[in-house]
C-alpha positions as CSV (number, residue, x, y, z in Angstrom):
1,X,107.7,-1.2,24.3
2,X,107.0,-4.6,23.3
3,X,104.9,-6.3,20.9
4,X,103.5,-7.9,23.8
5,X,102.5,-5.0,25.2
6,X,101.1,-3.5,22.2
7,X,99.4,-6.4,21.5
8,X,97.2,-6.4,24.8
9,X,96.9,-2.7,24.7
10,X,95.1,-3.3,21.4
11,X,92.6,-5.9,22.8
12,X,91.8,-3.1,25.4
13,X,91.0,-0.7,22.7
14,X,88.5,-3.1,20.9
15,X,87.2,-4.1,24.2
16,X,86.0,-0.9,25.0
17,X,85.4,0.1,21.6
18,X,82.7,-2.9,21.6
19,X,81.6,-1.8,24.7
20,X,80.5,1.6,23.4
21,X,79.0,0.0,20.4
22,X,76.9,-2.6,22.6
23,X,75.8,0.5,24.9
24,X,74.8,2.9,22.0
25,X,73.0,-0.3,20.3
26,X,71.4,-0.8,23.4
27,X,70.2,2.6,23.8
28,X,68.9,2.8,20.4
29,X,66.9,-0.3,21.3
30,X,65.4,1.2,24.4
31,X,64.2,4.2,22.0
32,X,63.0,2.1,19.4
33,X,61.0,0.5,21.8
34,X,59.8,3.3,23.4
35,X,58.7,4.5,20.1
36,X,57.0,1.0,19.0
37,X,55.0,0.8,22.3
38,X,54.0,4.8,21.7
39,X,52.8,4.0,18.6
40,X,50.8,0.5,19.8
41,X,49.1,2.3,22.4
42,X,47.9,5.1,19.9
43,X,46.6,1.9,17.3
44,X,45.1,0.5,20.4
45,X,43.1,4.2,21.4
46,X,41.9,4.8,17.7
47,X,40.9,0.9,17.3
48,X,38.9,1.3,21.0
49,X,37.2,4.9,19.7
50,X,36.8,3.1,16.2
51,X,34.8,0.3,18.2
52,X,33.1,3.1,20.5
53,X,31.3,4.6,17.3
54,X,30.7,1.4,15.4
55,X,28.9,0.3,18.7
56,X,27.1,3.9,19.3
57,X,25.8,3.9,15.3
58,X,24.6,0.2,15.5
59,X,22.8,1.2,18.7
60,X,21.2,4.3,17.0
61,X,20.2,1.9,14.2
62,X,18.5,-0.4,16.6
63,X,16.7,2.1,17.9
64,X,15.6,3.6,14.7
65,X,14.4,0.3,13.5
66,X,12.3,-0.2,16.6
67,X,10.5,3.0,16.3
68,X,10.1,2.5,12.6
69,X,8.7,-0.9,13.4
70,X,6.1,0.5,16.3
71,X,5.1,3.3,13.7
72,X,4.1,0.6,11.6
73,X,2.4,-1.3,13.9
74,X,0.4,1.8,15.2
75,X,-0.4,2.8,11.5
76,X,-2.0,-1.0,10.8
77,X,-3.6,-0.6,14.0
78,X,-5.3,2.8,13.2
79,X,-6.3,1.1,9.7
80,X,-7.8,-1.9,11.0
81,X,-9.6,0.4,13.4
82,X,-11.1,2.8,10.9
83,X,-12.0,-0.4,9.1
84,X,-13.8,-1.7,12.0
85,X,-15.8,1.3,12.4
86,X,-16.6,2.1,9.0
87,X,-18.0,-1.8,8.6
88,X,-20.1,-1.1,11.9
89,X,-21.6,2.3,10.4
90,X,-22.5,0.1,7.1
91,X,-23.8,-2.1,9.3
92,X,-25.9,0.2,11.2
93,X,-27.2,1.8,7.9
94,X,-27.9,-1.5,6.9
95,X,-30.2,-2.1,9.7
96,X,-31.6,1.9,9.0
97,X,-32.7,0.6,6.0
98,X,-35.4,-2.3,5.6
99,X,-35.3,-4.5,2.5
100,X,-39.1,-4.7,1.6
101,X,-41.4,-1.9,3.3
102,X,-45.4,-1.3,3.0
103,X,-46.7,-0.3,-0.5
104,X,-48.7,3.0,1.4
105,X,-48.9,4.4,5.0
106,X,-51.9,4.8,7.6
107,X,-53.9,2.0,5.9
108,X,-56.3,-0.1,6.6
109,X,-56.2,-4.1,5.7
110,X,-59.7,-4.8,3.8
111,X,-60.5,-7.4,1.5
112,X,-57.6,-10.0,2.1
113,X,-55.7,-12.6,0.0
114,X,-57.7,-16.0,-1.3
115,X,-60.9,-14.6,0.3
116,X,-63.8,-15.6,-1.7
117,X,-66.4,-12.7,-3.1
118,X,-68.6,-11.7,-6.3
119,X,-66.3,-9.0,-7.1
120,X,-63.5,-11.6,-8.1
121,X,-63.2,-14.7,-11.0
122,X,-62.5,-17.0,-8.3
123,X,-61.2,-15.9,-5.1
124,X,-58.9,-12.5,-4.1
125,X,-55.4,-12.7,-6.0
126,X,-53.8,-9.6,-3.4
127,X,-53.9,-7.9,-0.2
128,X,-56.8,-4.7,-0.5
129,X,-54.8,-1.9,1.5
130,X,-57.9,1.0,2.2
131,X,-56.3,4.8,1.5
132,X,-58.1,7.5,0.5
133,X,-57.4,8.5,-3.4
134,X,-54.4,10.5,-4.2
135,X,-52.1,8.3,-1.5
136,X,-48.6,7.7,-2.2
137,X,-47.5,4.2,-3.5
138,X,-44.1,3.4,-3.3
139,X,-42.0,0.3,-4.2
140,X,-41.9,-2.3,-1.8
141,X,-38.6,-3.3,-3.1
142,X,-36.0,-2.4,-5.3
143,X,-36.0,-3.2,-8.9
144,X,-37.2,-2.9,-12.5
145,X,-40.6,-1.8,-13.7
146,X,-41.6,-4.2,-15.8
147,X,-45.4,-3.7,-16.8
148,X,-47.3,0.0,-16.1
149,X,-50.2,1.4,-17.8
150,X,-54.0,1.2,-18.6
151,X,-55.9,-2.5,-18.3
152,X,-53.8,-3.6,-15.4
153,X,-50.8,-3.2,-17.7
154,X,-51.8,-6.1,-19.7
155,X,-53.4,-7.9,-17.2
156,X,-56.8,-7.0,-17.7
157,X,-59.7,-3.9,-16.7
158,X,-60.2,-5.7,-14.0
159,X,-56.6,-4.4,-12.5
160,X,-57.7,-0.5,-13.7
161,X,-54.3,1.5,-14.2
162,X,-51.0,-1.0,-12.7
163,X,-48.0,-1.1,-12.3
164,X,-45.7,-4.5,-11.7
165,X,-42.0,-4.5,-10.5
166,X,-39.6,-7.3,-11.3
167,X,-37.5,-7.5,-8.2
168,X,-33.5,-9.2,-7.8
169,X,-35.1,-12.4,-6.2
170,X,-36.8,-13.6,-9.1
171,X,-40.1,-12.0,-7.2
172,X,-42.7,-9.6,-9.0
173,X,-44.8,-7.0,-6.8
174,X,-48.3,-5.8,-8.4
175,X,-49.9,-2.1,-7.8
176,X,-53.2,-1.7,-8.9
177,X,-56.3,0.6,-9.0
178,X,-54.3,3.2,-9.5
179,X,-55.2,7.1,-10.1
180,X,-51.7,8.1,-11.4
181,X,-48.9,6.3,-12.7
182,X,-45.4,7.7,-12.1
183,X,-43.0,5.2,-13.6
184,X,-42.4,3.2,-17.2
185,X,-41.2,0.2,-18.6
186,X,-37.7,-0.4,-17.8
187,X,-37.5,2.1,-15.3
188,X,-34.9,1.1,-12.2
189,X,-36.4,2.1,-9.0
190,X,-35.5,1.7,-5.3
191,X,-37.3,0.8,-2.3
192,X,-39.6,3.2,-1.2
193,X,-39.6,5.4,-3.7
194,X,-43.0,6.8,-5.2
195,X,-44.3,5.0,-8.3
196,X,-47.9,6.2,-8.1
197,X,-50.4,7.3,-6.5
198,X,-53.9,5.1,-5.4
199,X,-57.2,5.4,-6.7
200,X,-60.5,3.4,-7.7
201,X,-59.8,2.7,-11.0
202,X,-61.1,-0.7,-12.5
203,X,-63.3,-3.4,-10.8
204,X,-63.0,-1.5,-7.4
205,X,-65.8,-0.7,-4.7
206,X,-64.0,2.1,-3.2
207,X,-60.6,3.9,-3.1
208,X,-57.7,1.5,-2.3
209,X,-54.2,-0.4,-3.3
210,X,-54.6,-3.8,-4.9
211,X,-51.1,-5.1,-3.8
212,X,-49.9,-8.9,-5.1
213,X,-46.7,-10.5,-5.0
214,X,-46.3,-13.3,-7.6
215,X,-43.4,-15.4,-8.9
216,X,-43.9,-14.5,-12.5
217,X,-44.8,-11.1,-14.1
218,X,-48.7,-12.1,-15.4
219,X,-51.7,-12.7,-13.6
220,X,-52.3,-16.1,-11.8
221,X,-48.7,-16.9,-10.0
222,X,-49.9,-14.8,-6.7
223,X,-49.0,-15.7,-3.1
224,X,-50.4,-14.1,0.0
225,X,-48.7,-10.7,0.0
226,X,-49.0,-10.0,4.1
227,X,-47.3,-13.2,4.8
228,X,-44.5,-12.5,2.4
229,X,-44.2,-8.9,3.4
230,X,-43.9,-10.2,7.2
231,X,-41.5,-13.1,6.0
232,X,-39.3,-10.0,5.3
233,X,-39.6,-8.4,8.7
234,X,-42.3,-5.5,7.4
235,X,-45.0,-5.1,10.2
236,X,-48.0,-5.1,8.0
């Protein structure tokens, strides 16, 4: 055989032993890729069910959110609400109860304010409210006993046994005549509650109440004690 012969056998050989190399590279190729897109569609399934459940808990935040929010809003609702009523009950006590009331009950109005007479210096310093003795006087306001005794409580045996009551306003109410005294000096009392009870003590022609109101605690700073009393909404 000939070198020639040789020589072309062997380019054969390498041909085809190239060939085989190319095919088996190419097949690995095809299974590599087969594997890489395998494993991009698995990425792509856990990256879609990743998204899925982000998506599905930001939703279920949102939600929780909204009902925490409307549980708010129905709590500060039912507050204001309770608010509202329990301002319109104070309210309505309010109304209930009257700032300035009568001194006594079932009365007659005798000898009036400023109404000249013998019985008197000058002319009437109060408002003559005819009860029988033994009637219940109460405060016609709140506030603080300031003067009670004997001799009008300082004011003179004119007054018999008084009682006068300092109220917040800078206003002074006068009891007098008086059978029994029920309260002191300093004493804090509220409107309507007993402080005596009437009589005919003093320079009095029959069982009464000698009521004043006056801007200072003493004798002589009187005003008419029915138009005050109705100034205050008390039907007198």
């Amino acid at each position: 055989m000939s070198s020639r012969s040789l020589s072309r056998s062997s380019r054969t050989s390498l041909l085809r032993t190239r060939a085989a190399v190319l095919v088996g590279g190419l097949g690995a190729s095809v299974v590599l890729g087969a594997g890489v897109a395998a494993a991009a569609d698995t990425n792509a399934a856990a990256s879609t069910a990743t998204a899925v459940q982000a998506q599905a808990a930001a939703q279920a935040k949102a939600v929780k959110a909204t009902e925490a929010k409307a549980a708010q809003a129905k709590a500060a609702k039912a507050a204001a609400g309770a608010k509202a009523k329990a301002a319109a009950v104070k309210k309505a006590a309010a109304k209930k109860t009257p700032s300035w009331v009568d001194p006594v009950q079932k009365y007659k109005l005798s000898a009036s304010f400023a109404q000249a007479g013998g019985m008197w210096q000058s002319t009437h310093s109060g408002q003559d409210f005819a009860v029988a003795s033994g009637t219940k006087v109460v405060a016609a306001h709140g506030g603080t006993v300031v003067k009670a005794g004997g001799n009008g409580a300082g004011d003179g045996p004119a007054y018999g046994n008084a009682v006068v009551i300092k109220h917040g306003n800078g206003t002074y109410s006068q009891y007098a005549h008086l059978s029994r005294i029920d309260v002191k000096a300093g004493q804090i009392v509220k409107t309507g509650q007993r402080i005596a009870l009437s009589g005919n003590t003093g320079n009095s022609s029959g069982p009464h109440l000698h009521f004043e109101i006056r801007t200072k605690a003493s004798y002589g700073s009187a005003i008419d004690p029915v138009a005050f009393l109705r100034s205050k909404g008390v039907t007198v």
